[in-house]
C-alpha positions as CSV (number, residue, x, y, z in Angstrom):
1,X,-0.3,10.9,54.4
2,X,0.7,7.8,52.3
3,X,-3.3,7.5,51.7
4,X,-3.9,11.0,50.9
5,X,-0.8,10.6,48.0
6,X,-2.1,7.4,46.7
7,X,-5.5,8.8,46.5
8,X,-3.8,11.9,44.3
9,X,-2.2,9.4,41.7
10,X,-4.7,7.6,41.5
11,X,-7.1,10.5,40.5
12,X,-4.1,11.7,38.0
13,X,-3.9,8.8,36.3
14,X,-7.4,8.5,36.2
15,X,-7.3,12.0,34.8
16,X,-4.9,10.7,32.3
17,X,-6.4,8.0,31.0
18,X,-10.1,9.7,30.2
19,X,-7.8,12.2,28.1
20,X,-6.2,9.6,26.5
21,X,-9.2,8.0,25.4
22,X,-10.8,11.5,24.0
23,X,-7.5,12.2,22.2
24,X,-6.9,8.8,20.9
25,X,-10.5,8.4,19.8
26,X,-10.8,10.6,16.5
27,X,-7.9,8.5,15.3
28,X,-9.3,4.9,16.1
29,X,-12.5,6.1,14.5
30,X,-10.9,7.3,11.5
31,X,-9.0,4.1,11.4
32,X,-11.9,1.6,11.9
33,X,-14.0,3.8,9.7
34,X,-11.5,2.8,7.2
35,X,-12.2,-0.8,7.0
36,X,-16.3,-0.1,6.9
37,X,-19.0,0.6,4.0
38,X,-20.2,3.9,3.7
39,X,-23.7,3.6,4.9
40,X,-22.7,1.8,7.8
41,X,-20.2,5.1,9.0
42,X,-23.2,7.0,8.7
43,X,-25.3,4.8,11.0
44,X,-22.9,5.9,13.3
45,X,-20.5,2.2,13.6
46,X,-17.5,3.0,15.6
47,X,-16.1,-0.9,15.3
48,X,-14.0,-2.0,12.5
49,X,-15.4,-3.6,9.9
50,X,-14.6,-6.3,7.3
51,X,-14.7,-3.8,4.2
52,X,-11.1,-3.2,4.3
53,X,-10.1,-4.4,0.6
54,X,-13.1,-3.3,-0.8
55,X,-12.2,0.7,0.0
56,X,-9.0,0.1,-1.0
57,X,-9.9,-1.2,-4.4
58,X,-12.6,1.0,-4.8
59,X,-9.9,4.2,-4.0
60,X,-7.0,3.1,-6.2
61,X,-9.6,2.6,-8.7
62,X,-11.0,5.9,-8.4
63,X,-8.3,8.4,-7.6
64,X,-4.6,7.9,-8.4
65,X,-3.2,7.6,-4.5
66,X,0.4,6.7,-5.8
67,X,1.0,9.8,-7.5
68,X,-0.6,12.5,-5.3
69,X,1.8,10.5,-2.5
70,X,4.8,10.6,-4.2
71,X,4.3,14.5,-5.1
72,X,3.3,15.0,-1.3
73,X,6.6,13.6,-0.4
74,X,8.9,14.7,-2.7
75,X,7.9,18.4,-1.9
76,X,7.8,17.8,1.7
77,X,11.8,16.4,1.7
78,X,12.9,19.0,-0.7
79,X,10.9,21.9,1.1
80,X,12.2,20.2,4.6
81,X,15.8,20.1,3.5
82,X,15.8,23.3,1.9
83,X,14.2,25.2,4.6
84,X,16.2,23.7,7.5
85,X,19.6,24.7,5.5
86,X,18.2,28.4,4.8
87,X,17.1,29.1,8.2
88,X,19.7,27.1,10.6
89,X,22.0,29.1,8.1
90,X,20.3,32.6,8.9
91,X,19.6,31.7,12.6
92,X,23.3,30.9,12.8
93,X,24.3,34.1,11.3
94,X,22.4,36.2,13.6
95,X,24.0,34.6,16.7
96,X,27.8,34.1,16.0
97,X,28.1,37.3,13.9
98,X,27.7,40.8,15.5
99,X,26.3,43.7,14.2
100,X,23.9,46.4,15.8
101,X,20.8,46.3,13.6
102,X,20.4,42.4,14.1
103,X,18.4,42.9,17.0
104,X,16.1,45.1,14.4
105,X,16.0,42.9,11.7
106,X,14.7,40.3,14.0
107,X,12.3,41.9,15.4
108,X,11.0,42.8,11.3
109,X,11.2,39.1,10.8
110,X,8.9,38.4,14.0
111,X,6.4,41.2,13.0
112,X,6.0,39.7,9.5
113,X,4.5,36.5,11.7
114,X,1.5,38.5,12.3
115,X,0.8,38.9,8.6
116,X,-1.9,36.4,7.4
117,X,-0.3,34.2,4.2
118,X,-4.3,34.9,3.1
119,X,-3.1,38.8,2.4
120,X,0.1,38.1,0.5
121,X,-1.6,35.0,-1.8
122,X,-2.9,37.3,-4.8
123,X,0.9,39.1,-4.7
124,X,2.9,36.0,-4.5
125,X,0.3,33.9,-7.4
126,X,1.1,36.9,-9.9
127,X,4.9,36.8,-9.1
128,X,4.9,33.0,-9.5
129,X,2.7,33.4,-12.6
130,X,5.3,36.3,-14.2
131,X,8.3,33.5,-13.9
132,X,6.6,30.7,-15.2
133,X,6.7,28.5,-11.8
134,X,3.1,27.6,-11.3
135,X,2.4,23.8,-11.3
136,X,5.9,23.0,-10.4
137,X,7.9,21.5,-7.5
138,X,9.5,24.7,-7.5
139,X,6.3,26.8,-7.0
140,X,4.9,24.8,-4.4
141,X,8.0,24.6,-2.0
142,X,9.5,28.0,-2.3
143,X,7.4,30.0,-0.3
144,X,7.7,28.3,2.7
145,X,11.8,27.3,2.3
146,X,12.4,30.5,4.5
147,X,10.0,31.4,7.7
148,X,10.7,33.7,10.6
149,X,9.5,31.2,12.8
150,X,12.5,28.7,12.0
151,X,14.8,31.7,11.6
152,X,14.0,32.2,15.7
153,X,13.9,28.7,16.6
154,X,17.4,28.2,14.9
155,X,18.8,31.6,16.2
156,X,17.3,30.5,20.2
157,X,19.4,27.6,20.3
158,X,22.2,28.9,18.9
159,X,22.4,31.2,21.9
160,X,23.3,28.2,23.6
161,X,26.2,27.6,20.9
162,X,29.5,28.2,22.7
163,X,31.5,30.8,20.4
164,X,35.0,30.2,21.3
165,X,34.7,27.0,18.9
166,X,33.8,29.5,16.5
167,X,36.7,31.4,17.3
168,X,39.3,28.7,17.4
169,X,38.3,27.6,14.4
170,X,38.4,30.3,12.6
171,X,42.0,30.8,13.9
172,X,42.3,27.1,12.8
173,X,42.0,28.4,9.3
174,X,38.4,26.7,8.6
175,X,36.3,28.5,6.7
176,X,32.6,29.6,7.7
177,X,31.1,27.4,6.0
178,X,33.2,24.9,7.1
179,X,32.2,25.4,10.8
180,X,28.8,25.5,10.1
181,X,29.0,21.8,8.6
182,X,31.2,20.3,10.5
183,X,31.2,22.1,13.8
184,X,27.7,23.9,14.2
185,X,25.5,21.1,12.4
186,X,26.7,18.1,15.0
187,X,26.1,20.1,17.8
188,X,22.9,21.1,16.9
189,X,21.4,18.1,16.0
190,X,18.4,17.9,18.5
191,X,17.5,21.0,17.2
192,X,17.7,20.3,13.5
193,X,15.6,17.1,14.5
194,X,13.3,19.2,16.4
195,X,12.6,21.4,13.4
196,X,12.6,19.2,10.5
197,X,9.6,17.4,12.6
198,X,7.8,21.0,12.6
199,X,8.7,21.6,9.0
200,X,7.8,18.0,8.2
201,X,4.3,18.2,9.2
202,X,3.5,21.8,7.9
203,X,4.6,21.2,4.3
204,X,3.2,17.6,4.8
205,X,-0.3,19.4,5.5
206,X,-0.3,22.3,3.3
207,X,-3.1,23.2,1.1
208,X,-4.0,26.4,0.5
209,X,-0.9,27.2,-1.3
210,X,-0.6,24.2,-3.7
211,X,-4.7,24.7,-4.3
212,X,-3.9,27.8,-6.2
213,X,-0.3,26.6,-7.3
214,X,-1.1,23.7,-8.7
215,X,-3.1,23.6,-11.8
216,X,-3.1,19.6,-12.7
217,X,-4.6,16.6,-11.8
218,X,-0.4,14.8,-11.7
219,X,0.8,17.0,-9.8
220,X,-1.7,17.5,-7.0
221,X,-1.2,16.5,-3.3
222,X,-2.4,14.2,-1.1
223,X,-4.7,17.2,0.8
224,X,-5.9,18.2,-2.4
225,X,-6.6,14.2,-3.7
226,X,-8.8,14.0,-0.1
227,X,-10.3,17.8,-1.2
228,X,-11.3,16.2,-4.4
229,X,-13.0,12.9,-2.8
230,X,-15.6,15.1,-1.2
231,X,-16.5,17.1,-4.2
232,X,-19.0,14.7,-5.5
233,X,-22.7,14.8,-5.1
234,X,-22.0,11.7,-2.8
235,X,-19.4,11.0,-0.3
236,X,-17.8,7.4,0.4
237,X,-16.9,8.3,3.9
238,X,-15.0,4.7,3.6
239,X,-12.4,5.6,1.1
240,X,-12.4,8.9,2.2
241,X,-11.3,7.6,6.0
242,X,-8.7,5.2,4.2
243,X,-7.2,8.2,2.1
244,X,-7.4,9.8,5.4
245,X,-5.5,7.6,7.1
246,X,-3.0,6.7,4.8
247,X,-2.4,11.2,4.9
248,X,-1.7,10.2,8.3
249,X,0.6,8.0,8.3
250,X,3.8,9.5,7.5
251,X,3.5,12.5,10.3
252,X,2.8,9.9,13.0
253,X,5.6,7.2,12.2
254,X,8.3,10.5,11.5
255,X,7.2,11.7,15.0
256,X,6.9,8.9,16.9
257,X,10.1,7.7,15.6
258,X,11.8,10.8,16.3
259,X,9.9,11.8,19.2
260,X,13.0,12.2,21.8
261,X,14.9,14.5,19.8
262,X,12.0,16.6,19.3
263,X,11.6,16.8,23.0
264,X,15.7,17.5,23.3
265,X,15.4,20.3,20.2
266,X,12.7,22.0,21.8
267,X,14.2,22.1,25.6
268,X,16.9,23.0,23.8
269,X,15.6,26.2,22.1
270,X,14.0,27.2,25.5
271,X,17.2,27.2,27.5
């Protein structure tokens, strides 16, 4: 019996490891491709390389990294922070207060997750044209401040928000907001972590909107700046790995960094 279970892990971890290695690979390629010429990536060199400065040079020279980084992450922290405020605020609301068309107004705001952002695009460019907020920080973060899928993540966990605080509180003399700051916010923690991680990466990664949004060279992000490195009649697959990577690079150290909460948020929203 002691066999037959040693014989199991060791064909799990086996198991394991050969997924590993397939998951793990696209990103030590992309990282070693990084520090290689261009003609050698296309021979098909998987090892790194000793061309490291020279693409680093070569794509500060070419392209203005510093700026199209900087714009990535000042809309992604204003974006993040705004959207987690709106929709732990409106997920909040629909679990502490009561009222019999709740139920119905989530189940509007689910149904709008099955429309494509493709078939509201032309609406929302000649809205944003009509108030004078394309090219801006503004224009590129405001559409995605409020979702419905935050707006149910927030409003899950807080089923697991015990309301007699609430209620003690409020008989306390502490205002709503109040409660939500100081009492709701603490408690919730895992699950604001959990969700700034998710909003993080999807405003980190957005393109589509600030391709049509933004109509300058300063103000573009780092998606479009590695859009714009393959528009050429030749590619430099080496800078266009190193701008790849250094894209990367923020997601991974925010998640790996933050990786327990995340796992706490989401078990969290499930119970």
């Amino acid at each position: 019996m002691k066999k037959h279970i040693s014989i199991t892990n060791l064909c799990m971890y086996l198991f394991l490891i050969v997924v590993c290695v397939f998951s793990a690979f696209p990103f030590l390629w992309m990282i070693s491709a990084a520090t290689n010429r261009s003609v050698e990536i296309i021979k098909g060199k998987v090892f790194f390389g000793t061309y490291f400065i020279g693409n680093v040079k070569q794509l500060f020279a070419t392209v203005s990294v510093g700026r199209a980084f900087w714009n990535s992450l000042r809309n992604t922290v204003i974006g993040t922070i705004a959207g987690l405020f709106v929709c732990s605020m409106a997920g909040y609301g629909f679990q502490v207060y009561r009222d019999r068309n709740k139920d119905r107004l989530m189940s509007l705001l689910l149904l709008s997750m099955m429309v494509p952002f493709a078939s509201i695009m032309i609406p929302l460019f000649k809205m944003f044209s009509m108030v004078s907020l394309l090219d801006s920080t503004l224009g590129v973060i405001l559409p995605s401040v409020s979702t419905a899928f935050l707006i149910f993540f927030f409003r899950q966990s807080s089923m697991s928000f015990p309301l007699e605080i609430v209620q003690a509180a409020r008989v306390d003399g502490m205002g709503e907001f109040g409660i939500y700051a100081r009492i709701y916010l603490p408690v919730m923690a895992p699950t604001f972590a959990a969700a700034g991680i998710v909003t993080f990466m999807n405003n980190w990664n957005s393109y589509l909107w600030p391709l049509i949004v933004i109509q300058s060279q300063e103000s573009r992000t780092m998606p479009l700046l590695i859009t714009s490195l393959t528009s050429g009649y030749v590619t430099d697959y080496g800078i266009l790995m190193l701008a790849v990577t250094i894209c990367t690079l923020p997601t991974v150290i925010l998640f790996f960094t933050q990786q327990k909460r995340f796992v706490a948020g989401i078990l969290g929203s499930v119970k």
